[in-house]
N, C-alpha and C positions, 0 to 999 in steps of 0.2 A: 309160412315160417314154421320150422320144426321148436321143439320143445327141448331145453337142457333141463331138465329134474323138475325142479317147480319154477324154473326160469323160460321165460319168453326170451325168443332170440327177438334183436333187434338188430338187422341190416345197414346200421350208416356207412355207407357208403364209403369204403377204405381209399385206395388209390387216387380215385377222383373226386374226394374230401380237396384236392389242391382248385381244381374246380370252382369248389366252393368260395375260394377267396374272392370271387367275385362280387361274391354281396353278403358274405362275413369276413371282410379283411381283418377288422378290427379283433372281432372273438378269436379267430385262430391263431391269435401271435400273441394274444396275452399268457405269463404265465399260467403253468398248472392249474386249473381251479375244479373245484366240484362242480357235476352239474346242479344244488341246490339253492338254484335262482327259480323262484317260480313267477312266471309272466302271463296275466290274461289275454287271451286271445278268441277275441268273438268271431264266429263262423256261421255262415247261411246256410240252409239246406238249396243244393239246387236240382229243378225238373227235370232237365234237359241235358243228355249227356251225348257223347260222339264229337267227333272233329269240328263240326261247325260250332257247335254249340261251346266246345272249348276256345275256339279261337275268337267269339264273342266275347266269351268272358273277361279274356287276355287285353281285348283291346277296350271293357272298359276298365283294366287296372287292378281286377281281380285276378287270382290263379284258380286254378278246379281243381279238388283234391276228393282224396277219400276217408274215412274216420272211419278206423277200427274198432272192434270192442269185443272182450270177451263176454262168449254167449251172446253177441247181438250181431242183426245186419249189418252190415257195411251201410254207412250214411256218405254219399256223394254230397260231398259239399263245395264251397266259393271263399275265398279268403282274400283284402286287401292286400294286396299285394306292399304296400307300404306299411301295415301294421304285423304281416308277418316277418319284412326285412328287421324291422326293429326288435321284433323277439329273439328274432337268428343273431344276432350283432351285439350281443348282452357278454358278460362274462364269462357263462357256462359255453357260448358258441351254440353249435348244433345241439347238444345236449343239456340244451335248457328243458328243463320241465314247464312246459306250458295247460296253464288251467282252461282249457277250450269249453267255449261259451256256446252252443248253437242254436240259435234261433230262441235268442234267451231264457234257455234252460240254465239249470243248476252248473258251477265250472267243475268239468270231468279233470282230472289229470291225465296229460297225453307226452307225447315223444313225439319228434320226428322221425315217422320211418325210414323212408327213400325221400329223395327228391328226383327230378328231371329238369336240363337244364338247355336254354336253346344252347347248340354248338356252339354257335357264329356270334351271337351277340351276349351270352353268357345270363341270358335273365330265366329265372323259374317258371317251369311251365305249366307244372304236375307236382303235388305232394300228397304224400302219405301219412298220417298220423294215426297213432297207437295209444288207445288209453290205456295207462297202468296204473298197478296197485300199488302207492309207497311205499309198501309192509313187504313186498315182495322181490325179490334180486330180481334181474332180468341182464340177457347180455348183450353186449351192443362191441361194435367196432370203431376202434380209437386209433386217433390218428398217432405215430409213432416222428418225433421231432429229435435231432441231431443236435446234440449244445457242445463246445469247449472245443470245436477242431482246430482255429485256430492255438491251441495250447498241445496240441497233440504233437509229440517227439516223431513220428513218422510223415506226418502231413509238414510237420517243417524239414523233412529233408526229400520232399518230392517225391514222397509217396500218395498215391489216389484212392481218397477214401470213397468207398459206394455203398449205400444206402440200398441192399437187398430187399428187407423189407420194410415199409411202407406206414403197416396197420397192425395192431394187436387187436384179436380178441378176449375182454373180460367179462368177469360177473361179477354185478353190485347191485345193493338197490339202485332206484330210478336216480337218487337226488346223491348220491355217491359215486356215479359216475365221472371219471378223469376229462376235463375237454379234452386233454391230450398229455400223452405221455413222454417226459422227457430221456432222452440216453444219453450219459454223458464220454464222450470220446473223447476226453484229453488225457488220457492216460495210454492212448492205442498206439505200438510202436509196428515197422516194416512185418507185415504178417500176421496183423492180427484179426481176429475175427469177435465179434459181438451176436450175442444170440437173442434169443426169448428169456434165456435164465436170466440173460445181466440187467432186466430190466429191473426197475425200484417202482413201486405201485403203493399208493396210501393205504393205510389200514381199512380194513372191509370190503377192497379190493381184488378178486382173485384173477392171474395169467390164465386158461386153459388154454391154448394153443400151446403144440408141440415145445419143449423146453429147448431144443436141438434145431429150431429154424432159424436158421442166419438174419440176423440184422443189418447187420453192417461188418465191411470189413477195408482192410487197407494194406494195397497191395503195391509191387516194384511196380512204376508205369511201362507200360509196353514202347522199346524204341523202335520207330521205324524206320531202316536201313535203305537210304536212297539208292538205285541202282548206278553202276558205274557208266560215266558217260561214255558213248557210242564213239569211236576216233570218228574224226573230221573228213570230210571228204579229201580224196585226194591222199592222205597220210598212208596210207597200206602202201602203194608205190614207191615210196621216196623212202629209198633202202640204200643208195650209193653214199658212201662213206660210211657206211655201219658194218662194223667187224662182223665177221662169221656165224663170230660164237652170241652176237645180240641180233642177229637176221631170223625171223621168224626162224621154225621148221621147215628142210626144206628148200629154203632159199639159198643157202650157201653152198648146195651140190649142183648149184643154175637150173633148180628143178621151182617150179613157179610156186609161191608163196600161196599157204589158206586160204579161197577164198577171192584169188587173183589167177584172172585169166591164163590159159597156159598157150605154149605157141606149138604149133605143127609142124611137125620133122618135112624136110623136101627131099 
């Protein structure tokens, strides 16, 4: 992970944060809140790492993760897999601050890094955790939530609002972090676009991401123009009784009609 100034980046995981609802339905639909909820979380060191050895752990109920630390090794650790869903599932969401305990040492203060998640069956397979410093900003990626369309003058007249971007990224301390950011679009008429700038962030909060990246916008829907139907079989021929001047091209000089066989002089 690169460095913003004296900020640690931190990677949550933007677009496939929806992902997550898996096994944080509850955190991600609560209002706005800080992440400063701090929750223990005890973690084991473990020996054995690689595919087998993770897929061990999985089935007995554990996940295999890593713990970062500035200035220190990477500690491969083991996590219940039930006592991490309940720290992810808190008010803060992903960005609870969790006190990680390992192998009952002193509790560090950590993040969630990354996670990994099965495709198919949606459960966690892989985490990443990051101890930080609470004296210290760091940035992390938030998730970006749409409120009031219903109220929106455009969307009630059948215009299609879309949701370009996704995720912002900020810088806060650890326990200042947004779970997520709301944009409100009730105000968006035929046309209008929503950016980075229009976003509202609590105090101690800072956007850096481009001010000029589209958020959201709401546009005329696209109509799509059925093609006209093919005549019927048999219709192209049947020209007796139709004046001259409504005979295709053609037909009216007895010279054989677009498209319709012509006959051979003898």
């Amino acid at each position: 992970m690169t460095a913003v100034g004296h900020a640690r980046e931190v990677r949550l995981p933007g677009p496939s944060v929806r992902n997550a609802q898996h096994f944080a339905r509850r955190g991600l639909h609560l209002p706005a809140e800080m992440a400063g909820e701090r929750i223990k979380l005890e973690v084991q060191p473990r020996e054995h790492t690689g595919t087998s050895a993770a897929r061990r752990l999985r089935r007995e109920g554990l996940i295999p993760g890593v713990l970062y630390g500035t200035g220190k090794e990477p500690h491969a650790i083991s996590v219940p897999e039930r006592d991490l869903r309940k720290a992810l599932t808190g008010g803060a969401g992903l960005h609870t601050i969790l006190d990680v305990v390992l192998d009952g040492g002193s509790p560090t203060p950590s993040i969630l890094k990354d996670y990994q998640q099965d495709p198919l069956r949606g459960k966690l397979v892989h985490i990443d955790l990051l101890e930080v410093r609470l004296d210290r900003a760091i940035t992390a990626t938030v998730t970006v939530q749409l409120v009031g369309a219903e109220d929106s003058p455009g969307v009630r007249e059948g215009g299609a609002l879309s949701q370009i971007g996704r995720d912002a990224t900020v810088e806060a301390l650890p326990m200042e972090v947004p779970e997520h950011i709301e944009l409100d679009v009730s105000g968006m008429e035929m046309g209008d676009t929503l950016r980075v700038s229009d976003l509202k962030v609590p105090d101690g909060v800072t956007l850096i991401d481009d001010p000029e990246t589209v958020i959201a916008t709401l546009t005329i829907p696209t109509r799509v123009e059925e093609p006209e139907a093919a005549p019927a079989e048999g219709e192209e021929g049947e020209l007796e009784g139709v004046s001259g001047e409504e005979q295709p091209e053609g037909a009216a000089d007895g010279e054989p009609a677009e498209g319709e066989p012509g006959t051979a002089g003898g």
